[in-house]
Backbone as a printed PyTorch tensor [residue, N CA C, xyz], in Angstrom:
tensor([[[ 87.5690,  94.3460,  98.0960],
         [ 87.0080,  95.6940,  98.2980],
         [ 86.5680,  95.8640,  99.7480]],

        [[ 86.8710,  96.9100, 100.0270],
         [ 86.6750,  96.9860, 101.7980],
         [ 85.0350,  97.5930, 102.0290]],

        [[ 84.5570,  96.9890, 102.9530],
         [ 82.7170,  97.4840, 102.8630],
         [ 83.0360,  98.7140, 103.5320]],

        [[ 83.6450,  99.0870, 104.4500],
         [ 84.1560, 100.7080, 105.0540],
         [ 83.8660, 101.6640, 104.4850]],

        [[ 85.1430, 100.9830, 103.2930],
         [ 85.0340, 102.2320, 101.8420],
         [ 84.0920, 102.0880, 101.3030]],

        [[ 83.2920, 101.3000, 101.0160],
         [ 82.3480, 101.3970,  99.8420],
         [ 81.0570, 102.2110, 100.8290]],

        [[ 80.9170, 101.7930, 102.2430],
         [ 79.6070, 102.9910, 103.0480],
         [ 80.0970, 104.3570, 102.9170]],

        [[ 81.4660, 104.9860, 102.9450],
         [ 81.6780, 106.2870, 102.6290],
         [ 81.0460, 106.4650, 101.1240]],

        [[ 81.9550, 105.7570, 100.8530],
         [ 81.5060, 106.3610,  99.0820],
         [ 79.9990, 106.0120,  99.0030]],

        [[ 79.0920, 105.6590,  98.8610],
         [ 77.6780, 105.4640,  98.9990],
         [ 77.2280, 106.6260,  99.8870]],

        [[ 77.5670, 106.8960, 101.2630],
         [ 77.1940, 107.8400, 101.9710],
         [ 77.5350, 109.7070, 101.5950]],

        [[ 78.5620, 109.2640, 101.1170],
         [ 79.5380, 110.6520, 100.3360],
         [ 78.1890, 111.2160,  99.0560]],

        [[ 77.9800, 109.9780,  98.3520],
         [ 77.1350, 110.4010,  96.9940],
         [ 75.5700, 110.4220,  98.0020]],

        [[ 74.5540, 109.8630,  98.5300],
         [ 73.9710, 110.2430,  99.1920],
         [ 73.7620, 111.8550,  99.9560]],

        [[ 74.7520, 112.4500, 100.5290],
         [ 75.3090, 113.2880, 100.8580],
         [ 75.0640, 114.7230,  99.9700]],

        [[ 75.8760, 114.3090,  99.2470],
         [ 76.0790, 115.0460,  97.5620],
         [ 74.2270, 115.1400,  96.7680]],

        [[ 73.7140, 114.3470,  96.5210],
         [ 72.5140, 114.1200,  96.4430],
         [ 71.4600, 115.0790,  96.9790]],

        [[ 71.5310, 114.4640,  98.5660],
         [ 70.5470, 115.8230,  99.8140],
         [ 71.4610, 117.1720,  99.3860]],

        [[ 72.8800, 117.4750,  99.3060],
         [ 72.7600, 119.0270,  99.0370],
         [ 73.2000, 119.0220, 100.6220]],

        [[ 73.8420, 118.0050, 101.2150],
         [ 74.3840, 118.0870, 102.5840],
         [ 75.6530, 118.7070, 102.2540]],

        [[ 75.9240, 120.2740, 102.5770],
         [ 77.1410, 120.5160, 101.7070],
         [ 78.5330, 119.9750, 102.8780]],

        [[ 77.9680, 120.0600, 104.2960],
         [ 78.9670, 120.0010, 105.7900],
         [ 79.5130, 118.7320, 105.8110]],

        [[ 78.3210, 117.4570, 105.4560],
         [ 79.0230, 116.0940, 105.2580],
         [ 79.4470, 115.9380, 104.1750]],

        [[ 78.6530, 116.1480, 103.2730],
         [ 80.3390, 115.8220, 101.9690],
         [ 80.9940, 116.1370, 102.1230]],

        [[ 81.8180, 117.3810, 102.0620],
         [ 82.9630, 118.0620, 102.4280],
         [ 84.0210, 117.2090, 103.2850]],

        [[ 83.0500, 116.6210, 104.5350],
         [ 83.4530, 116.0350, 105.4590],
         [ 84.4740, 114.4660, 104.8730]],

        [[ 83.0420, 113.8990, 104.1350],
         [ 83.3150, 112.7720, 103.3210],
         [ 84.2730, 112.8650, 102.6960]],

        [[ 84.4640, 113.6950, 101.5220],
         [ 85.0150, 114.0480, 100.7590],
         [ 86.8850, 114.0230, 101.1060]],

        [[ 86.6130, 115.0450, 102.1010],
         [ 88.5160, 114.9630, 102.8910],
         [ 88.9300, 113.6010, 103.5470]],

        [[ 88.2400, 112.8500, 103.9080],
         [ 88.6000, 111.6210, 104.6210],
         [ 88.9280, 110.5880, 103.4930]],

        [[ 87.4440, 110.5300, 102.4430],
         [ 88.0940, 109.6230, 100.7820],
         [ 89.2890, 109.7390, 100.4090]],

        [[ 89.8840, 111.0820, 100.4220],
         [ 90.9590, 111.8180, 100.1140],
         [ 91.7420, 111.4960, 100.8960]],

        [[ 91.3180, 111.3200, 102.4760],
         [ 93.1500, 110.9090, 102.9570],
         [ 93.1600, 109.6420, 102.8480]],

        [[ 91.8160, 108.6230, 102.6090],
         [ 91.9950, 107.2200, 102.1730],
         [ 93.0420, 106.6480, 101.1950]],

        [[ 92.6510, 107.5190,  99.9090],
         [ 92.9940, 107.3540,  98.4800],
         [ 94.8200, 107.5290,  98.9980]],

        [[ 95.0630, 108.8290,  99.6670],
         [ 96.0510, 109.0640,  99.6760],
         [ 97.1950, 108.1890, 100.2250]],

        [[ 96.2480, 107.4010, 101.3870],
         [ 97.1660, 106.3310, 101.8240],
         [ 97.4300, 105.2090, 100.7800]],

        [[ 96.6340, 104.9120, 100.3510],
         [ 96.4550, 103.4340,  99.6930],
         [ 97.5770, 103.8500,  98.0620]],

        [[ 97.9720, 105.2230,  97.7950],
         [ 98.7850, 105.1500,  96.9990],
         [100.3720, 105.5550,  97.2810]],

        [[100.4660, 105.8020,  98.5110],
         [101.6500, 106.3080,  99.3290],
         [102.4070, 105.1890,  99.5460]],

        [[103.7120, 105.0040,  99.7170],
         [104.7050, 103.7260,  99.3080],
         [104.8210, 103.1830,  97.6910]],

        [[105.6560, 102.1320,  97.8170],
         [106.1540, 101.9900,  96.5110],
         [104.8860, 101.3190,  95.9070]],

        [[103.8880, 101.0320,  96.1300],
         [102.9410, 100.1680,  95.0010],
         [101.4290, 100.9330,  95.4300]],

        [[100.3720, 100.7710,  94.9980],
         [ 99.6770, 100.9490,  95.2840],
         [ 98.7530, 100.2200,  95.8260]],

        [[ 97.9060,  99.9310,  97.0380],
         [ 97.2070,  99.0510,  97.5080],
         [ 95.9530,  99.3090,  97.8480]],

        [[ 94.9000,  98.2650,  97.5920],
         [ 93.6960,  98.5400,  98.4570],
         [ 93.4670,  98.0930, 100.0120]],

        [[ 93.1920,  99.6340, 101.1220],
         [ 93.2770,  99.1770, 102.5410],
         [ 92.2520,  98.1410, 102.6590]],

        [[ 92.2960,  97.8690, 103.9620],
         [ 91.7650,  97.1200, 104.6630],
         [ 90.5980,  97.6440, 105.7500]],

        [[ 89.4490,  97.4730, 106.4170],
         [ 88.5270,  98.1380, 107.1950],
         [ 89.5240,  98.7800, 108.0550]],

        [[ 90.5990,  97.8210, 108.5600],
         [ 91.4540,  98.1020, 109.9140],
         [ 92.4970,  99.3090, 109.5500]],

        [[ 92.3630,  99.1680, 108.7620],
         [ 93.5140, 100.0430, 107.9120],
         [ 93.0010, 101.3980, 107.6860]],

        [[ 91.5590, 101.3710, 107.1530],
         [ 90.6060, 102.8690, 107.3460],
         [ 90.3950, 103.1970, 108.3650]],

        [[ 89.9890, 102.4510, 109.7000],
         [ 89.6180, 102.6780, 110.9940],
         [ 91.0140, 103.5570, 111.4400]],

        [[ 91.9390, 103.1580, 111.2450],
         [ 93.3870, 103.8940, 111.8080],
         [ 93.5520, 105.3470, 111.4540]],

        [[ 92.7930, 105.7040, 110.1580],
         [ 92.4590, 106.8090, 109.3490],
         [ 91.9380, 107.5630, 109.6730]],

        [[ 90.5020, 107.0840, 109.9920],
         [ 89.3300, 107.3950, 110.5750],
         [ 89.6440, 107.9410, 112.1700]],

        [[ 90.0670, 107.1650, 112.8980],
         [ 90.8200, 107.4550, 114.1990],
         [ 91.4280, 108.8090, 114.0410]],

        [[ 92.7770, 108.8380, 113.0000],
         [ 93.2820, 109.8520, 113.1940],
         [ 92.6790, 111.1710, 112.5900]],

        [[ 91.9560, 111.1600, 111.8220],
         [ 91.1560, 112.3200, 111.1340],
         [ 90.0400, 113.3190, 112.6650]],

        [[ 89.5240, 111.9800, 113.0810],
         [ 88.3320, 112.4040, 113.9310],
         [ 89.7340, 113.3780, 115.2990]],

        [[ 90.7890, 112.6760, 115.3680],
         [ 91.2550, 113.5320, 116.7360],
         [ 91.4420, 114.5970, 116.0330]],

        [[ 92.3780, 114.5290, 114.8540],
         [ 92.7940, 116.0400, 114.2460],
         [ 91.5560, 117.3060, 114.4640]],

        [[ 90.0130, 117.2020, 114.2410],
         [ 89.0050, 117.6900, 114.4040],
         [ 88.8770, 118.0470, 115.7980]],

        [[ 89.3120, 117.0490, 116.6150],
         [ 88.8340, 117.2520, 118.0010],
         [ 89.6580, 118.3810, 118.4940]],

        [[ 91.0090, 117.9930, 118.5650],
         [ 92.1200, 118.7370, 118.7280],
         [ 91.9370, 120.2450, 118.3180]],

        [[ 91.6210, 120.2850, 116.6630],
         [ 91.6570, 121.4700, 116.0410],
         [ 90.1630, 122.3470, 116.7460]],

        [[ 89.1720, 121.6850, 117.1070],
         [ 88.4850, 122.2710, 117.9600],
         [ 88.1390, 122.9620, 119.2990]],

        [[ 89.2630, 122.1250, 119.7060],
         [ 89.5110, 122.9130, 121.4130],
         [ 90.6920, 123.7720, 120.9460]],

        [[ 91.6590, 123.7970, 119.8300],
         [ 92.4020, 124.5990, 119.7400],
         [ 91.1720, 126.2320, 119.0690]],

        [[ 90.5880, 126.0140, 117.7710],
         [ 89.7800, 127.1460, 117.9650],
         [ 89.1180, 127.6540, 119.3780]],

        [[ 88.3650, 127.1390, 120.3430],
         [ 87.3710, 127.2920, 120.9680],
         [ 88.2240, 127.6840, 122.1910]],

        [[ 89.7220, 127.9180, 122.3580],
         [ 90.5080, 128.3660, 123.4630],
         [ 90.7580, 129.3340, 122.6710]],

        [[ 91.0950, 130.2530, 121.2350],
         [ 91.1480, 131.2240, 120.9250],
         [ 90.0560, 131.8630, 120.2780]],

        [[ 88.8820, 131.6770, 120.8990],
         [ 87.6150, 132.2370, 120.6530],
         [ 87.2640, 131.9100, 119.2760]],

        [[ 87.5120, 131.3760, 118.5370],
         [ 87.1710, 131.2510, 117.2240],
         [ 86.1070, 129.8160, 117.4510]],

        [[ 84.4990, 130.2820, 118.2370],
         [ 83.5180, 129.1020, 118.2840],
         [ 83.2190, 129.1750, 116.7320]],

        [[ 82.6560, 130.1300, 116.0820],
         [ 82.2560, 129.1490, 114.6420],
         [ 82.8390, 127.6280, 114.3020]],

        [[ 84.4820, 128.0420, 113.6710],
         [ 85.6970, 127.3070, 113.5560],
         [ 85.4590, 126.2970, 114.2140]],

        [[ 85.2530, 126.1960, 115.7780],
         [ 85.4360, 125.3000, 116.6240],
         [ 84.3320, 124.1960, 116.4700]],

        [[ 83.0710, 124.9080, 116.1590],
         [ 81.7420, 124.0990, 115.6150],
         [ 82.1440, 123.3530, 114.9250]],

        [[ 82.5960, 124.1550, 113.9490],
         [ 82.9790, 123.0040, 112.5050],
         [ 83.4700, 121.8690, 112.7790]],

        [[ 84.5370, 122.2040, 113.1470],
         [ 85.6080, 121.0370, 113.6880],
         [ 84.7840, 119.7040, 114.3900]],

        [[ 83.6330, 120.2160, 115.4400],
         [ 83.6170, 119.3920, 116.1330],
         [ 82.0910, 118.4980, 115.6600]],

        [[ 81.1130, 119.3060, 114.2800],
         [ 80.5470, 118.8780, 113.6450],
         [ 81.3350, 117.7010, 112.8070]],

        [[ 82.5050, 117.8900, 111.8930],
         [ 83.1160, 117.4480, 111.4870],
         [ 83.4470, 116.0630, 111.7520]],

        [[ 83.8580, 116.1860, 113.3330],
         [ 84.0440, 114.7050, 113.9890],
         [ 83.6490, 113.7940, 114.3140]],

        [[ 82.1660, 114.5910, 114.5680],
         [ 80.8930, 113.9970, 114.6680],
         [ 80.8660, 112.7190, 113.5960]],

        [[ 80.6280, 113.3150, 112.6920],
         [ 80.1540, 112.7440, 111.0210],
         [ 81.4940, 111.4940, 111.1240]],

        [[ 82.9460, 111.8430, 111.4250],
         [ 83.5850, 110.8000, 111.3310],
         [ 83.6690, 109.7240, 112.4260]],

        [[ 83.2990, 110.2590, 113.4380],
         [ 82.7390, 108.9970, 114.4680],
         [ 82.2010, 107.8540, 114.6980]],

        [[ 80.9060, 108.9220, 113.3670],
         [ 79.7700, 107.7620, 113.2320],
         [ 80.6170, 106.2390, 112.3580]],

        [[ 81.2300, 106.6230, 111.5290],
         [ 81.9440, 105.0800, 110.9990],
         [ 82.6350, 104.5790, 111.8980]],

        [[ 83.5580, 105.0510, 113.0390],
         [ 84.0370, 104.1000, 113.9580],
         [ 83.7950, 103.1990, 114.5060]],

        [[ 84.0200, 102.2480, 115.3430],
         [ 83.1610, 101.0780, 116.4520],
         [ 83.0300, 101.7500, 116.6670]],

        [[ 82.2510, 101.5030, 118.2380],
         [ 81.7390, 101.9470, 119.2600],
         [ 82.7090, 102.0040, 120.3570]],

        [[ 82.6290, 103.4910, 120.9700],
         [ 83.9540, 104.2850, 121.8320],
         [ 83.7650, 103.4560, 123.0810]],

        [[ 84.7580, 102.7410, 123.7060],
         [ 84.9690, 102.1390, 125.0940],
         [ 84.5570, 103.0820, 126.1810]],

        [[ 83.9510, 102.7540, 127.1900],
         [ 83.4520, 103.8920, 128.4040],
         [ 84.8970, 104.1320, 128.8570]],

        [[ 85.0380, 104.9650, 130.0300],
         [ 85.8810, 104.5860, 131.4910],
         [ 86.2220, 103.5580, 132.1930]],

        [[ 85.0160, 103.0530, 132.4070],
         [ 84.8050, 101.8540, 133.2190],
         [ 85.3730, 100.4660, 132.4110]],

        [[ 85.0770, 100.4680, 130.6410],
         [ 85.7940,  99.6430, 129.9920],
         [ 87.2870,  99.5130, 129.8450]],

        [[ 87.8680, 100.8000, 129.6850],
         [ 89.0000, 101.2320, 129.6070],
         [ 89.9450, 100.6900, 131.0240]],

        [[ 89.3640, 101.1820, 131.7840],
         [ 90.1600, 100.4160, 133.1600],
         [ 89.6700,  99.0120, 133.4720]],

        [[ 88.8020,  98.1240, 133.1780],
         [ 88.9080,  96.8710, 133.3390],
         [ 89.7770,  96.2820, 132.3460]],

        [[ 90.0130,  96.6440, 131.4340],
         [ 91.0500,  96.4060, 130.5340],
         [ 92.5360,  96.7270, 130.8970]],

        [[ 92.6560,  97.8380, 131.8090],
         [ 93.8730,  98.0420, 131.8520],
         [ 94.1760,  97.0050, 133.2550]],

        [[ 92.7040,  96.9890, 134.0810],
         [ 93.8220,  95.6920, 135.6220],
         [ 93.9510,  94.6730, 134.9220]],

        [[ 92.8940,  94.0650, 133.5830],
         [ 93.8230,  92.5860, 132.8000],
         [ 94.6270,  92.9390, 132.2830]],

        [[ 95.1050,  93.5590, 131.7340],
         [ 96.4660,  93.6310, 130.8220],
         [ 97.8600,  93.6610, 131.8840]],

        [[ 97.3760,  94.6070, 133.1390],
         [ 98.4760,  94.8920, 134.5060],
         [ 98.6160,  92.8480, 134.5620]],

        [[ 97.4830,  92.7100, 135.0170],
         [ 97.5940,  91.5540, 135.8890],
         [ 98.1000,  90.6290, 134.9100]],

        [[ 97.9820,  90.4560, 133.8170],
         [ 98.2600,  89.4160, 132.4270],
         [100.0200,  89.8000, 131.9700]],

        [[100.1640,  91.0070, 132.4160],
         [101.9000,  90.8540, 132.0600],
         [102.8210,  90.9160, 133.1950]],

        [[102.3440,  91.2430, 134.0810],
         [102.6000,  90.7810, 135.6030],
         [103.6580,  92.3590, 135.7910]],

        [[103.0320,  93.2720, 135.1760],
         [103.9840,  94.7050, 135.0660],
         [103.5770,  95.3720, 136.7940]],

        [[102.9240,  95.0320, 137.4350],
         [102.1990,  95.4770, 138.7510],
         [103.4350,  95.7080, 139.5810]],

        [[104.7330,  94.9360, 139.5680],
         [106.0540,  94.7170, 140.2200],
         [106.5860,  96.0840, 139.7350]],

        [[106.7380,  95.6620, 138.5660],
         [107.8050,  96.7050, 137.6390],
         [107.4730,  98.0950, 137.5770]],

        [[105.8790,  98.3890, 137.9520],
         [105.7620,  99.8720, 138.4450],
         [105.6910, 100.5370, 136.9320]],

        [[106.0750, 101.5560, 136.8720],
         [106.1310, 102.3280, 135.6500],
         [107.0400, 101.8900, 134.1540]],

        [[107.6230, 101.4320, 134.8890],
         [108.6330, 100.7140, 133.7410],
         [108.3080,  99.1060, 132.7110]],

        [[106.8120,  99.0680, 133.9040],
         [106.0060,  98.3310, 132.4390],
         [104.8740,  98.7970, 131.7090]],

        [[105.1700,  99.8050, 131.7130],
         [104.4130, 100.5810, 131.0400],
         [103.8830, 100.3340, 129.5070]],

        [[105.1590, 100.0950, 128.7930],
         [105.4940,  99.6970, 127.1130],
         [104.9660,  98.0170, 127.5220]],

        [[105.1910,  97.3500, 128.0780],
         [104.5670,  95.6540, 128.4240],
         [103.0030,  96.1230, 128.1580]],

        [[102.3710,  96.7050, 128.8880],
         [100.7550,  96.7640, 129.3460],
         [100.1160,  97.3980, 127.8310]],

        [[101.1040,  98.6440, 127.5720],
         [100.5630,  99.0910, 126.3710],
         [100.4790,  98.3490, 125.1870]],

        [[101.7770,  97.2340, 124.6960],
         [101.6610,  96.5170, 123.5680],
         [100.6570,  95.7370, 123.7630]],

        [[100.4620,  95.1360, 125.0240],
         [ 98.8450,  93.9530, 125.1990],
         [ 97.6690,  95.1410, 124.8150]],

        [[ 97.2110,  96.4220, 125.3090],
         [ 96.1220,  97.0750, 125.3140],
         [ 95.8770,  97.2870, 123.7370]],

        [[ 97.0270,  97.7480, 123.0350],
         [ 97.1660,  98.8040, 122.1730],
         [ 96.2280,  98.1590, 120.3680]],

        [[ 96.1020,  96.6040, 120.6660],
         [ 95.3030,  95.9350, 119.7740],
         [ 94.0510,  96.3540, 119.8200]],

        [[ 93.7240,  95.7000, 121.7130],
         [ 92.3820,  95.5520, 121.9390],
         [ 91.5880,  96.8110, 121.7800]],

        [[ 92.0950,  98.2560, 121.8670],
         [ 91.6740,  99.1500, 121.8340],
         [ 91.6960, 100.3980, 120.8800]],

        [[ 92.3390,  99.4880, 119.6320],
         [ 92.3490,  99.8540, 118.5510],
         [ 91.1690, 100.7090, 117.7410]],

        [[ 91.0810, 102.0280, 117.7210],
         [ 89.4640, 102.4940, 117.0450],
         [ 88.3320, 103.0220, 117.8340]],

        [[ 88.8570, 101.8170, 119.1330],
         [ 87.5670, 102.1340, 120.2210],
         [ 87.9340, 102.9700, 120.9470]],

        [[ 89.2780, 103.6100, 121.4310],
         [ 89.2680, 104.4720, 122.4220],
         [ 90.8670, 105.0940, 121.8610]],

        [[ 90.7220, 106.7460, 122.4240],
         [ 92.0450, 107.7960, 122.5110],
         [ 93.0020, 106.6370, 123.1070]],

        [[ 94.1790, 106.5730, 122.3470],
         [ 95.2860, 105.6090, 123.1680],
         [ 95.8350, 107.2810, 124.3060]],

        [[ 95.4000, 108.1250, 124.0890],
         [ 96.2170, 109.0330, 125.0680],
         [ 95.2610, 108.7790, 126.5430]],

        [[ 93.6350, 108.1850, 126.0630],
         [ 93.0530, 108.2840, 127.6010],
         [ 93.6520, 106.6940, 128.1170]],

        [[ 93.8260, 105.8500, 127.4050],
         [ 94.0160, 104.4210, 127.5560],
         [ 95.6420, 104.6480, 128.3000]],

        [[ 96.8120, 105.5500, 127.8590],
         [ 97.7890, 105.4690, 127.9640],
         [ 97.9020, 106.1450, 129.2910]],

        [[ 96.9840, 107.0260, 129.9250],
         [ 96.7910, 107.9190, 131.1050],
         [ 96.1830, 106.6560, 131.8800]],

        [[ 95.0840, 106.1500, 131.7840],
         [ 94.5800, 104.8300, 132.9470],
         [ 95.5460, 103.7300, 133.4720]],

        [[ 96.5390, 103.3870, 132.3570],
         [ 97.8650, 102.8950, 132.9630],
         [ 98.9880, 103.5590, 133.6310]],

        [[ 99.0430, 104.5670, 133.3600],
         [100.0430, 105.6470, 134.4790],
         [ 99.3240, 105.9090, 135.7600]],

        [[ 97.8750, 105.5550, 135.5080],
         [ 97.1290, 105.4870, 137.1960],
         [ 97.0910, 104.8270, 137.4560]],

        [[ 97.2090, 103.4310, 137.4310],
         [ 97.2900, 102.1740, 137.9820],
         [ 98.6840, 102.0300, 138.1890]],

        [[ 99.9810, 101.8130, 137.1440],
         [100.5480, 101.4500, 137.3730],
         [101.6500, 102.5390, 138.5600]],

        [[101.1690, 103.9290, 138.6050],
         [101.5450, 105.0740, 139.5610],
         [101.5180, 104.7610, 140.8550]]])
């Protein structure tokens, strides 16, 4: 049993409980794209923390995304939501890598695959070393931009 899942679901009924109607809801759609994974393919399986975190990851950008997409067509309520929304799914993530983490990570990974020569075209080298370490903790689109500045 994954402890991940079991703090949603505890936090979900908690939630439900206070009459928090913004985080359940919240809860509620993410259980839901949990469940949905873990029965999608031929068998059914129970994930893994790493396996929710990937979830979790992608739920929280969809929010982010869908929020600057309201909040560029004036729709701030909408855009609140969204970005309340992400909030709440954040909080289960690790903890988000700075800038400053993000690029000391990217001159070891440069310097560790020796892509510094190869210029842009080790790009896919630097990313398969990063793309573990920064799994959960950070946008691979800001991680994938700090290597097009270095390696640029």
């Amino acid at each position: 049993m994954s402890s991940l899942k079991d703090r949603l679901r505890t936090d979900l009924t908690s939630a439900m409980k206070a009459r928090d109607k913004d985080r359940a809801g919240t809860l509620r759609m993410v259980m839901a794209s949990i469940s949905e994974a873990e029965v999608a393919g031929k068998e059914a399986k129970e994930l893994s923390d790493d396996e929710i975190i990937t979830i979790l990851t992608r739920e929280a950008k969809k929010r982010r995304e869908a929020a600057t997409a309201f909040a560029e067509g004036g729709r701030t309520e909408q855009a609140e939501k969204e970005t309340a929304e992400a909030a709440v799914i954040t909080e289960y993530l690790p903890a988000q890598l700075s800038a400053e983490e993000i690029s000391d990570l990217v001159s070891k990974a440069i310097a560790q695959t020796g892509a510094a020569e190869l210029g842009m075209k080790g790009m896919g080298k630097v990313m398969g070393v990063l793309t573990p370490q920064t799994k959960g903790r950070a946008d691979g689109g800001a991680v994938a931009a700090e290597v097009r500045k270095q390696l640029g």
